[in-house]
Residue frames relative to the residue before (quaternion, step in Angstrom):
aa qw qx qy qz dx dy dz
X 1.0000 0.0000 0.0000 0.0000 0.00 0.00 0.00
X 0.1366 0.8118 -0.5660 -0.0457 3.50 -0.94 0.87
X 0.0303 0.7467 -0.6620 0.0573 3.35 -0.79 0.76
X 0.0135 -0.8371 0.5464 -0.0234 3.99 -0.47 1.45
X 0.3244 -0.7284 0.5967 0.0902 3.17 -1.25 0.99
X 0.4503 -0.6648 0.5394 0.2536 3.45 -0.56 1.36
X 0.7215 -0.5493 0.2211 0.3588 3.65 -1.29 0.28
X 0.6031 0.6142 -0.1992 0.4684 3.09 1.84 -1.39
X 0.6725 0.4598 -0.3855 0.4334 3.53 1.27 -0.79
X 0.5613 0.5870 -0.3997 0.4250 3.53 1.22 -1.24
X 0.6801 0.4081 -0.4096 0.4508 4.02 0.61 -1.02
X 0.5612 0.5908 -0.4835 0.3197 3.72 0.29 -0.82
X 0.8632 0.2445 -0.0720 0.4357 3.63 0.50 -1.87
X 0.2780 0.4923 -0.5509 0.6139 3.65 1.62 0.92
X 0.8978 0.2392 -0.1867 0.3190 3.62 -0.25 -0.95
X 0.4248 0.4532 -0.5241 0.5826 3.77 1.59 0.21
X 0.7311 0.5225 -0.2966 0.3233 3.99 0.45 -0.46
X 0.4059 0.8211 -0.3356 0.2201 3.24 1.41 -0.59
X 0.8196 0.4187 -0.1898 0.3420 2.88 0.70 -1.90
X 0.6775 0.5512 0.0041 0.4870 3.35 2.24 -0.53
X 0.2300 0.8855 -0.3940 0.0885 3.02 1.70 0.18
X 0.7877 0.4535 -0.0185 0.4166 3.20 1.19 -1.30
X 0.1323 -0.6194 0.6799 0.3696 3.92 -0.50 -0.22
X 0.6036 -0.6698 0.2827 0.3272 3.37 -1.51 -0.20
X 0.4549 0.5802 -0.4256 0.5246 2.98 1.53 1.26
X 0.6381 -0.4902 0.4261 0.4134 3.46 1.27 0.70
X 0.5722 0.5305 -0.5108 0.3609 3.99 0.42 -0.60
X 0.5284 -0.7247 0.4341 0.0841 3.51 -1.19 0.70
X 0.2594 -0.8209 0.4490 0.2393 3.65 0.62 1.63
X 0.0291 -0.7773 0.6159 0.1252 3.33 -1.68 0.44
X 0.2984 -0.7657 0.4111 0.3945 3.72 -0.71 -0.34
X 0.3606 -0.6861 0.6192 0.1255 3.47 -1.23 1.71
X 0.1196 -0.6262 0.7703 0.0154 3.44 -1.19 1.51
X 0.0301 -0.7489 0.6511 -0.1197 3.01 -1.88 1.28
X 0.2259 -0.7387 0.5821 0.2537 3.55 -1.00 -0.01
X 0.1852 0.8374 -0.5111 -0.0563 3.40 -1.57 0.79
X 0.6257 -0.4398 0.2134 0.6079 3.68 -0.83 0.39
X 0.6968 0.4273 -0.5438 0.1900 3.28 -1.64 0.54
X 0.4646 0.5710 -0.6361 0.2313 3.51 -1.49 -0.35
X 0.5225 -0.5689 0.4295 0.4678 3.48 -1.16 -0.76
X 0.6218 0.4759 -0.3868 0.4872 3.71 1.02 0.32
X 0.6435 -0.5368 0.3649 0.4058 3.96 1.45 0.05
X 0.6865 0.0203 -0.1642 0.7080 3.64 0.74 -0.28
X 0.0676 -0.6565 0.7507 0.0296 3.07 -1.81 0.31
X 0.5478 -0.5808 0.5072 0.3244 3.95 -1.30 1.36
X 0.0276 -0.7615 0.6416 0.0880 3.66 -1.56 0.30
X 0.1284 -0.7678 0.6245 -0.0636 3.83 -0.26 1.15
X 0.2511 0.7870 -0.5519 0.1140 3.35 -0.38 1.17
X 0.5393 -0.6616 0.4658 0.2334 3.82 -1.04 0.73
X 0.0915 0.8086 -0.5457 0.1997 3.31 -0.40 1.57
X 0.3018 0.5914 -0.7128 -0.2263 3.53 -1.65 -0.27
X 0.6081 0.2292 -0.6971 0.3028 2.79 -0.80 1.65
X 0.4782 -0.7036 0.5213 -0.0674 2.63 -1.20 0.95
X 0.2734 -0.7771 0.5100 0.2474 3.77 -0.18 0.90
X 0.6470 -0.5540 0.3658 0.3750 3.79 -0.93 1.66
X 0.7348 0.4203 -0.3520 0.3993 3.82 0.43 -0.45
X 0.4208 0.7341 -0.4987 0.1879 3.76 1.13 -1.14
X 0.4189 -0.7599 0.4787 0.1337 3.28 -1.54 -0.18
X 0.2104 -0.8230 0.4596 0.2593 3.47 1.06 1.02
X 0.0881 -0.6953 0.7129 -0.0241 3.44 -1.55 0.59
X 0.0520 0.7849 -0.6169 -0.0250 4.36 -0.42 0.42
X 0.0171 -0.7725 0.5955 -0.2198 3.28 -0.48 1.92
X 0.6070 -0.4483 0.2566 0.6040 3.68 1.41 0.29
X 0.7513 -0.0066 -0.1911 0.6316 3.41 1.59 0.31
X 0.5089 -0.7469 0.3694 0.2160 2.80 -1.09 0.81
X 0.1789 -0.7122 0.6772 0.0462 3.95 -0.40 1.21
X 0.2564 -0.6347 0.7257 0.0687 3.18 -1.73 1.10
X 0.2361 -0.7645 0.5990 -0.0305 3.91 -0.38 1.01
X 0.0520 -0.8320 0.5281 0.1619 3.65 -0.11 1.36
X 0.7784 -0.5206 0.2213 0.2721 2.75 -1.49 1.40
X 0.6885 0.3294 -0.3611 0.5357 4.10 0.47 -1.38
X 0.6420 0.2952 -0.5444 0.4520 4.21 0.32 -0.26
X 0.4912 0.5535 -0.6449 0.1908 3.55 -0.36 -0.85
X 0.7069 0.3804 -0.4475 0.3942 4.60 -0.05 -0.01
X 0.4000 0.6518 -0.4432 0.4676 3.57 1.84 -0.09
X 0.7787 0.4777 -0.1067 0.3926 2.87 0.18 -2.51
X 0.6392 0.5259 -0.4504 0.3346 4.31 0.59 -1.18
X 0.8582 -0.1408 -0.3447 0.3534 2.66 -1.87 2.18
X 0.1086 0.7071 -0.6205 0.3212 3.74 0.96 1.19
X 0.2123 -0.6316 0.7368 0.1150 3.40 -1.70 0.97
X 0.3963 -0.5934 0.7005 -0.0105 3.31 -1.87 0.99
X 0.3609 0.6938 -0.6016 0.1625 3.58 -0.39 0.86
X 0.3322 -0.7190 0.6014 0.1048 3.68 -1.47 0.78
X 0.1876 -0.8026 0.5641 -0.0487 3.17 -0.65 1.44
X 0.3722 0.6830 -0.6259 0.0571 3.57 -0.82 0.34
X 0.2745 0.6872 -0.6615 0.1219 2.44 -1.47 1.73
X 0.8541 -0.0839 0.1015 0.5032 3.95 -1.10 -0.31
X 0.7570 0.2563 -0.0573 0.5984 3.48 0.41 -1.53
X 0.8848 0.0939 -0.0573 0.4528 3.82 -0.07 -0.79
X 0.1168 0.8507 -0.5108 0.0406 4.08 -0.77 0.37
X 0.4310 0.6346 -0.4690 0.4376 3.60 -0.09 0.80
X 0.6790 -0.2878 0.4744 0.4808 3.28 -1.60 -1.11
X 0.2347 0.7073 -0.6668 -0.0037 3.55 -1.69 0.42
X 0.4091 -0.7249 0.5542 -0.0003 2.46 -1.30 2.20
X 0.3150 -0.7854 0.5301 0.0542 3.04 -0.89 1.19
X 0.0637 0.9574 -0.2706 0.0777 4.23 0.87 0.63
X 0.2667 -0.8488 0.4259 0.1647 3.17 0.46 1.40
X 0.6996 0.4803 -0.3588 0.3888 3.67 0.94 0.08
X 0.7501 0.3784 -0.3441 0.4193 3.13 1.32 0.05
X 0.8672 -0.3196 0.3586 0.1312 2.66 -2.35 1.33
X 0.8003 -0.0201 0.3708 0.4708 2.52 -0.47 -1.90
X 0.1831 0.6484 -0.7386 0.0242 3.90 -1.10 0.66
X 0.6400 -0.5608 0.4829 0.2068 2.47 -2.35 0.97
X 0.5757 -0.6805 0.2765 0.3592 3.42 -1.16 0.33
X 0.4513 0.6532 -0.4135 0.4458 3.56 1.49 0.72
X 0.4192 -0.6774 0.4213 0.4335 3.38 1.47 -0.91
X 0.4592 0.7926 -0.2847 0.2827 3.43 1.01 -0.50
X 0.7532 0.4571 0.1140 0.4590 3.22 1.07 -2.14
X 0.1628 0.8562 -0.4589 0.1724 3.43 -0.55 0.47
X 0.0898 -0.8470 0.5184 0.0759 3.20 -1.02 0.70
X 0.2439 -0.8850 0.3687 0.1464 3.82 -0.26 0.48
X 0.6740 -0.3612 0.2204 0.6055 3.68 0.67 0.73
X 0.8482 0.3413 0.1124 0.3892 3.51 -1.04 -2.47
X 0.6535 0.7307 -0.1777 -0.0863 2.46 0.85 -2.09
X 0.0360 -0.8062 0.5159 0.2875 4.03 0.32 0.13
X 0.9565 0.1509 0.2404 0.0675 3.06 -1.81 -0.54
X 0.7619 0.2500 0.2372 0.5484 2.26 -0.31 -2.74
X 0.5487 -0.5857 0.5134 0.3038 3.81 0.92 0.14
X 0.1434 0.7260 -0.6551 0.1522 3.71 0.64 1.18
X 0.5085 -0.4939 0.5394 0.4544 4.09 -1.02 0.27
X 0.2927 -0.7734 0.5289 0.1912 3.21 -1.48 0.98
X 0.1745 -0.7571 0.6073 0.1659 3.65 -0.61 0.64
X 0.3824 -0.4703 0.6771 0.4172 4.20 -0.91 -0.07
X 0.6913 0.5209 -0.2968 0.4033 3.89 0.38 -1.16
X 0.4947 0.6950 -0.4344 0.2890 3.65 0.82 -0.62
């Protein structure tokens, strides 16, 4: 499984985490990227602050630690992370070699085959 966070993204969600490294059991927070139905292309990315993890996730260490849920992870494999901020556009942008089709926010996406449940995407499908 690969999912890479460019440097600017890795500093962004090292330093949105900072002030949160910790829960108050000491357990080290990370951020769990998923996919789910919505947007305007059918799937849409989710990046949410967590330490737990769900027993299936996929651990990744990129100077932070990203939990990759298991049914997206054939969406998300060899996806780029990158943090933009500028005049016209500022946030994250996911760069996703499975997808088709994205919306023009970056957000949204569609992926050929793809269901749901996070079948592997093929163009050939």
């Amino acid at each position: 499984m690969t999912v890479t966070l460019t440097e600017k993204a890795e500093f962004r969600l090292r330093t949105f985490l900072a002030g949160s490294a910790k829960d108050s059991k000491g357990v080290t927070k990370g951020i769990r990227i998923s996919v789910k139905d919505g947007g305007c292309n059918g799937y849409e990315y989710a990046m949410d602050i967590t330490s737990k993890p769900q027993p299936d996730d996929l651990v990744i260490e990129q100077g932070v630690t990203l939990y990759i849920d298991n049914k997206s992870a054939p969406l998300l494999e060899g996806m780029v992370i990158d943090f933009v901020d500028g005049v016209m556009e500022s946030g994250f942008k996911f760069t996703n070699p499975n997808a088709s089709n994205t919306c023009s926010c970056g957000k949204s996406f569609s992926a050929g085959n793809c269901t749901p449940t996070g079948v592997p995407c093929n163009e050939n499908q």
